[in-house]
The first five atom37 places (N, CA, C, CB, O) and aatype in JSON, in Angstrom:
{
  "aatype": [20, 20, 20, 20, 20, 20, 20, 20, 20, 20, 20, 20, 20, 20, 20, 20, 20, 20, 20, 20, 20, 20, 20, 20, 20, 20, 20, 20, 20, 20, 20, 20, 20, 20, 20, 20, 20, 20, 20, 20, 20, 20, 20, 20, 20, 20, 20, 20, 20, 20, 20, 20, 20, 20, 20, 20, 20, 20, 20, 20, 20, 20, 20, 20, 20, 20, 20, 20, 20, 20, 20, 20, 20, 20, 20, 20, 20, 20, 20, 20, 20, 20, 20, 20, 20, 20, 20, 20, 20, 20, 20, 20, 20, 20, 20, 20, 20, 20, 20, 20, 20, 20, 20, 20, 20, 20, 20, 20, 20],
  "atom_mask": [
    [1, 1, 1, 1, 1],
    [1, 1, 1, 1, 1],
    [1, 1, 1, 1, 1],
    [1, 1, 1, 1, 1],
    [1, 1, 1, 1, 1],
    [1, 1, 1, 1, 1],
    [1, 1, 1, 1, 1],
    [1, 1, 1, 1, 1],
    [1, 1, 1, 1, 1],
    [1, 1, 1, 1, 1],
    [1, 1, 1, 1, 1],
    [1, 1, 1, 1, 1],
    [1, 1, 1, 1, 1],
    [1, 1, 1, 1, 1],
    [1, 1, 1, 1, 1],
    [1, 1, 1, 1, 1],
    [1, 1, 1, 1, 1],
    [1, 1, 1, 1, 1],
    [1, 1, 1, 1, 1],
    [1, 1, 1, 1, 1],
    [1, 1, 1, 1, 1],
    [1, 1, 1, 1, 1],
    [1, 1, 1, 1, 1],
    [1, 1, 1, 1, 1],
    [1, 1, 1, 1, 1],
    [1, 1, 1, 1, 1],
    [1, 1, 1, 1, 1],
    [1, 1, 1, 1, 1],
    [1, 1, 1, 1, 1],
    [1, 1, 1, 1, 1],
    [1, 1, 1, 1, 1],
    [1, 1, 1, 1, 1],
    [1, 1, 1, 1, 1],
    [1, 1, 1, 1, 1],
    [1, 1, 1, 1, 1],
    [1, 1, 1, 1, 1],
    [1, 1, 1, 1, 1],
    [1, 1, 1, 1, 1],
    [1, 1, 1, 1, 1],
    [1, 1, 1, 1, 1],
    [1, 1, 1, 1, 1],
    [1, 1, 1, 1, 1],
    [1, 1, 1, 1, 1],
    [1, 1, 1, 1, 1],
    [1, 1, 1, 1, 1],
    [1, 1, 1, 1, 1],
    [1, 1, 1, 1, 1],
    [1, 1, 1, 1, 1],
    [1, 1, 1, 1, 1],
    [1, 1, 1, 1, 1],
    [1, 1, 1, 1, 1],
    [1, 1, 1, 1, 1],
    [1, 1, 1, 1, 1],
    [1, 1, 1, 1, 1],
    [1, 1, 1, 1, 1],
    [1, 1, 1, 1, 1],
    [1, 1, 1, 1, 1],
    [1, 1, 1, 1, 1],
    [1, 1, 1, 1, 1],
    [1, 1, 1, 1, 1],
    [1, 1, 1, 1, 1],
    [1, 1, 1, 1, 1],
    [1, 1, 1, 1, 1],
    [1, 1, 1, 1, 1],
    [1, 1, 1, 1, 1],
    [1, 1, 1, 1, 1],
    [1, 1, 1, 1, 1],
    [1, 1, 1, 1, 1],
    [1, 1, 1, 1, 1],
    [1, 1, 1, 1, 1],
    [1, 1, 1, 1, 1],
    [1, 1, 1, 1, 1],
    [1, 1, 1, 1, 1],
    [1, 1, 1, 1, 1],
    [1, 1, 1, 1, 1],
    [1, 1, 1, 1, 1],
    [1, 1, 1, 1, 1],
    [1, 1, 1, 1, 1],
    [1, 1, 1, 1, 1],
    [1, 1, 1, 1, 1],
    [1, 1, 1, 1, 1],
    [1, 1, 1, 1, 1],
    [1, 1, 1, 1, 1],
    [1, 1, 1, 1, 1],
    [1, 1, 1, 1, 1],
    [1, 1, 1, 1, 1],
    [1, 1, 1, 1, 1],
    [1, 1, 1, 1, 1],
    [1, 1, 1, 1, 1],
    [1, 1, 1, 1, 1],
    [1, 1, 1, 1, 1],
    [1, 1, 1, 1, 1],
    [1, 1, 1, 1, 1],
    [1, 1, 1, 1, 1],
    [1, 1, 1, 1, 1],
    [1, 1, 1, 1, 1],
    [1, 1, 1, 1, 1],
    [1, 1, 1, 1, 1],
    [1, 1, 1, 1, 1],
    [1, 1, 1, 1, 1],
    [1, 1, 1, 1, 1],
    [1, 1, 1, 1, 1],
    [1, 1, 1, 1, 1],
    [1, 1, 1, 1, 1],
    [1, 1, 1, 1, 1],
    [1, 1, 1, 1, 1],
    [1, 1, 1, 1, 1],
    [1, 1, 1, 1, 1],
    [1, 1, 1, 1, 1]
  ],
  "atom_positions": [
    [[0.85, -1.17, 0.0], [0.0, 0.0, 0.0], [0.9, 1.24, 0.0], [-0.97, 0.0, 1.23], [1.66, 1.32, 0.97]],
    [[0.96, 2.27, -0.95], [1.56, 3.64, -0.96], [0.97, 4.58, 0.47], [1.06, 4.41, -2.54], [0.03, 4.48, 1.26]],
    [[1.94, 5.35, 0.29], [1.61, 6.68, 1.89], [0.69, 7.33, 2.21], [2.27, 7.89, 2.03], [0.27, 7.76, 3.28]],
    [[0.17, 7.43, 0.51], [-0.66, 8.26, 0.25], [-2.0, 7.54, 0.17], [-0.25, 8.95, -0.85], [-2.96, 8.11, 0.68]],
    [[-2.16, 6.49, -0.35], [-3.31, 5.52, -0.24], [-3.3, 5.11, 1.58], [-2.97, 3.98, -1.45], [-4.39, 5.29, 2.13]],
    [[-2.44, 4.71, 2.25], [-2.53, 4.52, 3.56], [-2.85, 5.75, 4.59], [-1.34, 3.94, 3.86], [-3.17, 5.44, 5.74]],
    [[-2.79, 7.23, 4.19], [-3.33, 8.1, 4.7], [-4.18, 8.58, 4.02], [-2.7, 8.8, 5.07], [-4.5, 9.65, 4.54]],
    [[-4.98, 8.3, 2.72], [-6.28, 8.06, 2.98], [-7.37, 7.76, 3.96], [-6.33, 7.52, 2.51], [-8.16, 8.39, 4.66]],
    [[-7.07, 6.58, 3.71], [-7.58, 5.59, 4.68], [-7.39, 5.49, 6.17], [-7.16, 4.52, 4.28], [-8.22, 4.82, 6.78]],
    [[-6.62, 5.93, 6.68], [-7.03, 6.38, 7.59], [-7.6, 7.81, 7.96], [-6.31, 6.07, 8.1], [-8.17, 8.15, 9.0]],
    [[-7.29, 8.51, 6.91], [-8.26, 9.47, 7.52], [-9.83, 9.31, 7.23], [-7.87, 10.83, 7.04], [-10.7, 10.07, 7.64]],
    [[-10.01, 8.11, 6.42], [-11.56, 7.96, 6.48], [-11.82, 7.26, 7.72], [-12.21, 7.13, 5.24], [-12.81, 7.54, 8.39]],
    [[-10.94, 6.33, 8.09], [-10.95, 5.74, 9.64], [-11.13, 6.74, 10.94], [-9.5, 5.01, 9.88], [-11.64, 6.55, 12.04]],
    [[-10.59, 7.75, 10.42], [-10.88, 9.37, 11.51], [-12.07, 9.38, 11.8], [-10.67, 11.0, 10.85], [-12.7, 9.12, 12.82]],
    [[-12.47, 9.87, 10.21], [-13.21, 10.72, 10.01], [-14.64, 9.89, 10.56], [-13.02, 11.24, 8.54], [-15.47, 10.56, 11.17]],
    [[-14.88, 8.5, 10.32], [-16.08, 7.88, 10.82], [-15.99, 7.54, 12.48], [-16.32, 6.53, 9.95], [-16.99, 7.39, 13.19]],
    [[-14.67, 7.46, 12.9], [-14.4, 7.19, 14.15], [-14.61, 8.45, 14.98], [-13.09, 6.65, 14.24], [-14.54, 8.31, 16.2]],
    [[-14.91, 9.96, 14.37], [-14.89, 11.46, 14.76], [-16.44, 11.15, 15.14], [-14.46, 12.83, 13.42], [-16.92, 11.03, 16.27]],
    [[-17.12, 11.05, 13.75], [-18.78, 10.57, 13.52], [-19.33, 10.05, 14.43], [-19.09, 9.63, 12.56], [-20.01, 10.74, 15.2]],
    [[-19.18, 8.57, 14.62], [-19.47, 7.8, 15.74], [-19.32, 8.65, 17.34], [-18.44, 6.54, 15.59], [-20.14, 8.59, 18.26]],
    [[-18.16, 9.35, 17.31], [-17.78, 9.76, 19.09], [-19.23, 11.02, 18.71], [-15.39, 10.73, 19.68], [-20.3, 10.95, 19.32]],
    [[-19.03, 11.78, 17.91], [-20.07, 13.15, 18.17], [-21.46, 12.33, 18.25], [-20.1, 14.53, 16.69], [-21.99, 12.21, 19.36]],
    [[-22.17, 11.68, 16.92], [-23.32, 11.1, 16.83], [-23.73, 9.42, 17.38], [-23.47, 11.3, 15.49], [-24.61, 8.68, 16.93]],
    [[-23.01, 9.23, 18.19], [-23.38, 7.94, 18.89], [-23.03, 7.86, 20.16], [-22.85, 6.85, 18.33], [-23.82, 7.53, 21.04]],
    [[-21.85, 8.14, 20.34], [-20.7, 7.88, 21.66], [-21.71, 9.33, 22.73], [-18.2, 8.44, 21.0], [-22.47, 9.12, 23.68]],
    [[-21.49, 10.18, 22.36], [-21.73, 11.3, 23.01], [-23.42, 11.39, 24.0], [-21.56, 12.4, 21.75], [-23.6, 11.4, 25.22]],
    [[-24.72, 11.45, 22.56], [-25.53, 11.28, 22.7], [-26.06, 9.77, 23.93], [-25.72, 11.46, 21.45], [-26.95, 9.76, 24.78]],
    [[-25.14, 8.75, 23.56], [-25.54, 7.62, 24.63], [-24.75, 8.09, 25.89], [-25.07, 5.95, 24.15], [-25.14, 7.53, 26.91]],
    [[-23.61, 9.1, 26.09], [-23.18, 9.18, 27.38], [-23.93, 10.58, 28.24], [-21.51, 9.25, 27.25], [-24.08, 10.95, 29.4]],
    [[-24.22, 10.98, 27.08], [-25.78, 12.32, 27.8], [-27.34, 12.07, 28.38], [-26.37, 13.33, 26.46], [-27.99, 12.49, 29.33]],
    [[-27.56, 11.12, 27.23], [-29.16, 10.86, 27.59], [-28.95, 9.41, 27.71], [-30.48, 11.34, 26.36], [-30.04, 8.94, 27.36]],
    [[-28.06, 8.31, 28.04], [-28.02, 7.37, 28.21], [-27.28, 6.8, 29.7], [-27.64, 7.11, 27.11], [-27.44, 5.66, 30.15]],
    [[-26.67, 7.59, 30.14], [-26.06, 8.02, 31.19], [-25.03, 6.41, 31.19], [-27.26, 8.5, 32.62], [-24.95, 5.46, 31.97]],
    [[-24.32, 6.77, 29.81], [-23.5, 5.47, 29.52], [-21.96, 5.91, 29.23], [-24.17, 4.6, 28.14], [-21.35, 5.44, 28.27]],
    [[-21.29, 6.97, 30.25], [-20.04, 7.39, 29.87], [-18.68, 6.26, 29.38], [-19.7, 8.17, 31.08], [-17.8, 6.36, 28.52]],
    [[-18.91, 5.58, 30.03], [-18.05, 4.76, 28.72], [-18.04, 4.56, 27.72], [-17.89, 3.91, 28.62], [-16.89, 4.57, 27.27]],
    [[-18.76, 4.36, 27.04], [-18.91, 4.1, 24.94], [-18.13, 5.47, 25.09], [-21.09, 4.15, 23.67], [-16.92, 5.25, 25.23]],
    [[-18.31, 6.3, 25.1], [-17.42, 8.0, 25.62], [-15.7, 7.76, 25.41], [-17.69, 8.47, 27.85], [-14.85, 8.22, 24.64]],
    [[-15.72, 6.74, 26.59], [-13.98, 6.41, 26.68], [-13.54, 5.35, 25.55], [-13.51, 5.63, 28.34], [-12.6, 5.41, 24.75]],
    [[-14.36, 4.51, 25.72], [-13.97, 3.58, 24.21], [-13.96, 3.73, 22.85], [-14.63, 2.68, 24.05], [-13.34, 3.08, 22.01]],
    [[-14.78, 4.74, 22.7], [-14.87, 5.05, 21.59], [-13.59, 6.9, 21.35], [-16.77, 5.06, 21.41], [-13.0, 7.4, 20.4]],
    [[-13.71, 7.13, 22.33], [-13.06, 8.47, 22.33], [-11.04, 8.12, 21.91], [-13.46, 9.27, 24.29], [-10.25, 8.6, 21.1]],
    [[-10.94, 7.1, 22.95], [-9.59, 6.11, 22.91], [-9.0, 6.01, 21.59], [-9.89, 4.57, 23.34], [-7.9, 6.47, 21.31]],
    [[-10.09, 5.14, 20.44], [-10.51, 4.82, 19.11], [-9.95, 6.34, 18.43], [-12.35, 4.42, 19.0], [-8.94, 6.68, 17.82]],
    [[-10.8, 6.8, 18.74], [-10.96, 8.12, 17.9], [-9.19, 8.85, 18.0], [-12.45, 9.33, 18.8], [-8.57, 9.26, 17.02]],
    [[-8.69, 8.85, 19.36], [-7.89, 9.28, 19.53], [-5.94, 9.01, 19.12], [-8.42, 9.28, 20.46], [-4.86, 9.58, 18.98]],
    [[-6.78, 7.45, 19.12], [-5.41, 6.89, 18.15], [-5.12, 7.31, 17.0], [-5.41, 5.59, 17.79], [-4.13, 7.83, 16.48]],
    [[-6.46, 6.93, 16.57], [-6.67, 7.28, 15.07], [-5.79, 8.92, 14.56], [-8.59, 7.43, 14.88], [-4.93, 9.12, 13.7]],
    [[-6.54, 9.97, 15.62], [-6.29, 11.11, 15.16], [-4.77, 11.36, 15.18], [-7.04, 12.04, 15.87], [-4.17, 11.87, 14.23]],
    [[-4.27, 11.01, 16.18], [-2.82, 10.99, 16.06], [-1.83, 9.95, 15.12], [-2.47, 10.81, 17.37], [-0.61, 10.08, 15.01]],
    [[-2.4, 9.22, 14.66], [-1.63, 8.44, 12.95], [-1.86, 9.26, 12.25], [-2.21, 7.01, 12.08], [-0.91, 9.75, 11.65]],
    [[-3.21, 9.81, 12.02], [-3.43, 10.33, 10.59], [-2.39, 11.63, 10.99], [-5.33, 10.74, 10.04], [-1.64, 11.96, 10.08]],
    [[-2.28, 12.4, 12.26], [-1.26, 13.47, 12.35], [-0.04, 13.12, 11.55], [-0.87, 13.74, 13.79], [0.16, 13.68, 10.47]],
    [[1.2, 11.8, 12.26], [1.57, 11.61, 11.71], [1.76, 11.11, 10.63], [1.72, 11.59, 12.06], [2.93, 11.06, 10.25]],
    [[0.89, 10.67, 9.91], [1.11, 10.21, 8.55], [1.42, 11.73, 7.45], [-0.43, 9.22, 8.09], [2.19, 11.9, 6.5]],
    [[0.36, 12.66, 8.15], [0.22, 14.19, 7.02], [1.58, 14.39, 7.46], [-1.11, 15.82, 7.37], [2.33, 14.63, 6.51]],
    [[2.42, 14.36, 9.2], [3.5, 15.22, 8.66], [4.71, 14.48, 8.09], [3.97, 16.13, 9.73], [5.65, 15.28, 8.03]],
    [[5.04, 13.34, 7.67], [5.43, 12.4, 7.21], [5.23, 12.68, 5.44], [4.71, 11.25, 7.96], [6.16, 12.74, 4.63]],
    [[4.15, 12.78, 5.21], [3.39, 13.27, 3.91], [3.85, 14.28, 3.54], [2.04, 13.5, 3.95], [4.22, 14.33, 2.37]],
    [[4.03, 15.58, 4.49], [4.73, 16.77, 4.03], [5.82, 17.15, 3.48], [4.83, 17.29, 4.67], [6.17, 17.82, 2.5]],
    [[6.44, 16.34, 4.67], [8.16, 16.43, 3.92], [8.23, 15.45, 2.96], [9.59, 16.07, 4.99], [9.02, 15.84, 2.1]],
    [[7.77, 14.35, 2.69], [8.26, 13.57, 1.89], [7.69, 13.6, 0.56], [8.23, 12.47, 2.41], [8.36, 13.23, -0.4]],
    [[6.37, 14.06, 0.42], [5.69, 14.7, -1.13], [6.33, 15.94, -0.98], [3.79, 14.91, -1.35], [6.67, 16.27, -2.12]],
    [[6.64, 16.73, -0.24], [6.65, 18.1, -0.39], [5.41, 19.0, -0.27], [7.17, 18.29, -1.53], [5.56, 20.2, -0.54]],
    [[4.2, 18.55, 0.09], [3.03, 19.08, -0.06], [3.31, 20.4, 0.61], [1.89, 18.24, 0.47], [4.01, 20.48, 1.63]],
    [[2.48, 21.92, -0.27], [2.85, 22.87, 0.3], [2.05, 23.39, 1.3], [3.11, 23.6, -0.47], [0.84, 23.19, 1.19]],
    [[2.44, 23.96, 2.17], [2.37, 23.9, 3.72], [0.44, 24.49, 4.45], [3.93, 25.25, 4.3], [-0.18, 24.29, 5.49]],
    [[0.2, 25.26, 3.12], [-1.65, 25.71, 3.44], [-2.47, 24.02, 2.72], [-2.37, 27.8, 1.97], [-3.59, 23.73, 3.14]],
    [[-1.79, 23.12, 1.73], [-2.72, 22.17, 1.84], [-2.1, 21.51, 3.27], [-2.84, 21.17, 0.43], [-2.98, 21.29, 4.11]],
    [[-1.0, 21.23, 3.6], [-0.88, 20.51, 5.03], [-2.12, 20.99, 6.29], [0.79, 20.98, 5.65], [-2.58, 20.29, 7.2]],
    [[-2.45, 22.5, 5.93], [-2.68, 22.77, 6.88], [-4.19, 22.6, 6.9], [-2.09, 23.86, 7.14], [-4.92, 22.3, 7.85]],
    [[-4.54, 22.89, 5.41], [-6.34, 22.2, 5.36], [-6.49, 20.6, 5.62], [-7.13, 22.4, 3.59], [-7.56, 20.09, 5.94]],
    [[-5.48, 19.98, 5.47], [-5.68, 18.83, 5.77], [-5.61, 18.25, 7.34], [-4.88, 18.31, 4.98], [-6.19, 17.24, 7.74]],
    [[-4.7, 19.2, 8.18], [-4.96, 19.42, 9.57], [-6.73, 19.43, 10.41], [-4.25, 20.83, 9.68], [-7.23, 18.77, 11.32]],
    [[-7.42, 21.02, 9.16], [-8.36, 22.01, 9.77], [-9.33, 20.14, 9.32], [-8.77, 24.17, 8.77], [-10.0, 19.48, 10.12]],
    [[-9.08, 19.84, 8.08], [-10.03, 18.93, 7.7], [-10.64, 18.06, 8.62], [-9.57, 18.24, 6.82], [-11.87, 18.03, 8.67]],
    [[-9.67, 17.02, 9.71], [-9.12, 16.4, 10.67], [-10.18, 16.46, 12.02], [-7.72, 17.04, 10.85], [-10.66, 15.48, 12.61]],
    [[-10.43, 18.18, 12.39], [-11.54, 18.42, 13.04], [-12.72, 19.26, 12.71], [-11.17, 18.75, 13.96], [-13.31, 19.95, 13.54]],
    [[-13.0, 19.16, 11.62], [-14.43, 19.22, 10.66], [-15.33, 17.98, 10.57], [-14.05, 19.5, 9.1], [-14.86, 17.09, 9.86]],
    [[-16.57, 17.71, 11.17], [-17.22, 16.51, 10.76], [-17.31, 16.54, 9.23], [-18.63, 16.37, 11.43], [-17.47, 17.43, 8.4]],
    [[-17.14, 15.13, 9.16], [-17.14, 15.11, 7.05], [-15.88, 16.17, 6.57], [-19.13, 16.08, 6.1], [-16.29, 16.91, 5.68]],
    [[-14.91, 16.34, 6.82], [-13.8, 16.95, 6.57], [-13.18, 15.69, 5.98], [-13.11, 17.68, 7.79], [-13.44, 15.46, 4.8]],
    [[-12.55, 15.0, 6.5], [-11.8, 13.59, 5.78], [-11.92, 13.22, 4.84], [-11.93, 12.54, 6.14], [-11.08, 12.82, 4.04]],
    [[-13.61, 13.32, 4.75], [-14.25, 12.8, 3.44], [-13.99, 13.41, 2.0], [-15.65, 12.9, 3.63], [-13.64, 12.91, 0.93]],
    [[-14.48, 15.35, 2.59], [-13.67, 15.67, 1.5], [-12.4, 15.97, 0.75], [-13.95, 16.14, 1.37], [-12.07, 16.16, -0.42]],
    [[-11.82, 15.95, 1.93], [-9.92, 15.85, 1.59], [-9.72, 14.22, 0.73], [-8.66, 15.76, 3.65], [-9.07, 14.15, -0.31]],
    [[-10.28, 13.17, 1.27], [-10.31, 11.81, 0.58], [-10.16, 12.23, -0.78], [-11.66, 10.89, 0.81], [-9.08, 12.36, -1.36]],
    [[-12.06, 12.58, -1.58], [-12.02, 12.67, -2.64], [-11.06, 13.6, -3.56], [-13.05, 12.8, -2.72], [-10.58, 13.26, -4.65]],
    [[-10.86, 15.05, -2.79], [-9.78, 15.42, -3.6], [-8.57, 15.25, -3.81], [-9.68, 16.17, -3.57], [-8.01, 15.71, -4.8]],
    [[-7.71, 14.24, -2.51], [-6.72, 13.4, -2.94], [-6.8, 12.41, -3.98], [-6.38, 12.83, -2.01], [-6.02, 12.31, -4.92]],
    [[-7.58, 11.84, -3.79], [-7.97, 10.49, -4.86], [-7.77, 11.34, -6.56], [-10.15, 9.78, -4.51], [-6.96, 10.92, -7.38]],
    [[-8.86, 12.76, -6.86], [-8.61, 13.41, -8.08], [-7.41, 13.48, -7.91], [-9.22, 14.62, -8.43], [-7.0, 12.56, -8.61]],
    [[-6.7, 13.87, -7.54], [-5.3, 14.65, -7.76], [-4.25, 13.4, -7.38], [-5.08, 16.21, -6.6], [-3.16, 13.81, -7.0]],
    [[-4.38, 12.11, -7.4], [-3.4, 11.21, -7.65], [-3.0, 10.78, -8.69], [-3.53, 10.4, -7.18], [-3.79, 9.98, -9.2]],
    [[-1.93, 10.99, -9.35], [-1.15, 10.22, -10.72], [-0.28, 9.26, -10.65], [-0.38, 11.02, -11.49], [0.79, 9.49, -10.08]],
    [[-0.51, 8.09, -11.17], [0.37, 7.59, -11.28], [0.93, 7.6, -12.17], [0.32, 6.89, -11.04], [0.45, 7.49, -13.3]],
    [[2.69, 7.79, -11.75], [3.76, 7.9, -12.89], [4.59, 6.31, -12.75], [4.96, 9.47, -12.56], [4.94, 5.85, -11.67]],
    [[4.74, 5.88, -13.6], [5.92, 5.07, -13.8], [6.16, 3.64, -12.37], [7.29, 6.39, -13.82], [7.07, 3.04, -11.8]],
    [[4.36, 3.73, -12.38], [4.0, 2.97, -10.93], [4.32, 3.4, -9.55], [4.6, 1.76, -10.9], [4.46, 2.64, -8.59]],
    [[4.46, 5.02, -9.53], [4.65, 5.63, -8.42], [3.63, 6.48, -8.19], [5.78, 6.19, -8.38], [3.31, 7.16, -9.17]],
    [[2.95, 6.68, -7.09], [2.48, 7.47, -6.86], [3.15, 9.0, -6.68], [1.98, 6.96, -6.1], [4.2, 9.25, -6.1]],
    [[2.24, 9.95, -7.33], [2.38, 11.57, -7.12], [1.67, 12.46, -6.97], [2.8, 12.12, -7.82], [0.9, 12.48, -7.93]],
    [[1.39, 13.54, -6.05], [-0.23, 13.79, -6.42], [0.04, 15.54, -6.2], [-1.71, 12.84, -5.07], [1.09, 16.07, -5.81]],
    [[-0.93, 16.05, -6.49], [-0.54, 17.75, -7.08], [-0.33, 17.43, -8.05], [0.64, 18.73, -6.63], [0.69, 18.03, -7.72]],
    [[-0.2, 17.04, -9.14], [0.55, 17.22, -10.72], [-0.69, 17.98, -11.68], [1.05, 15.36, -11.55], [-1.76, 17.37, -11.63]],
    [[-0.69, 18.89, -12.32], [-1.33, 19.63, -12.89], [-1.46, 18.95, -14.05], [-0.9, 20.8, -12.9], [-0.51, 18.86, -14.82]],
    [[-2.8, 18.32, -14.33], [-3.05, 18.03, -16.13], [-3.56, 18.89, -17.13], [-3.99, 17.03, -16.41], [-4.49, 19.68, -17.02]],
    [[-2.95, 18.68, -17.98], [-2.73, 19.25, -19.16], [-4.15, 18.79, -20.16], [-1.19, 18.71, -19.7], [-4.43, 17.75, -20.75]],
    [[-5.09, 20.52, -19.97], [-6.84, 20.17, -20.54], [-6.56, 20.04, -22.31], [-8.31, 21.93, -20.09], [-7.5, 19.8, -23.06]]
  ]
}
C-alpha cells in the first residue's frame, strides 16, 4: 500500500471514528447516562487522530506538499465530514507515474 493511499484511509478511519464519538458515543453518554462508549470510543478516535497526524507530517516532507494544503488537511481532521472531502480530492489529484504514486501534478486540458 503507498503513503498516500494509507493516509487516505485512515483518515476515512478518523473521520467515521470522529462521527461515531459526536453522533453515537456522546448522545448515549448524555441521555443514556452510559459514559463509557465516551472512553472507548473516544480512545478509538484518539489513536486514530494521532496516525493520521503523523502520517500528514510524514506526507509533508516527503511529497513536499505545500504547507496551506498541510494545513487544510490538519483544519479537515476536526471538521465533521472533513476527511471525506480531503479523501475525494486526494484520490482526483493522484497520478500515477511510472508505478509511483504523485499527487498535485497539474493536467494538461
Amino acid at each position: 500500500m503507498s503513503q498516500i493511499r494509507a493516509f487516505r484511509m485512515t483518515g476515512l478511519a478518523e473521520g467515521v471514528s470522529f462521527l461515531t464519538l459526536l453522533c453515537i458515543a456522546m448522545p448515549m453518554k448524555y441521555f443514556m447516562g452510559m459514559p463509557e462508549v465516551v472512553r472507548v470510543v473516544g480512545a478509538i478516535h484518539g489513536g486514530l487522530f494521532l496516525l493520521y497526524v503523523g502520517l500528514l507530517a510524514m506526507l509533508h516532507v516527503k511529497q513536499r506538499w505545500p504547507v496551506m494544503f498541510s494545513l487544510y488537511a490538519l483544519v479537515a481532521s476536526v471538521i465533521p465530514f472533513g476527511t471525506f472531502v480531503l479523501d475525494k480530492y486526494l484520490r482526483e489529484k493522484e497520478v500515477v507515474v511510472n508505478g509511483r504514486e504523485t499527487s498535485f501534478v497539474k493536467r494538461e486540458a
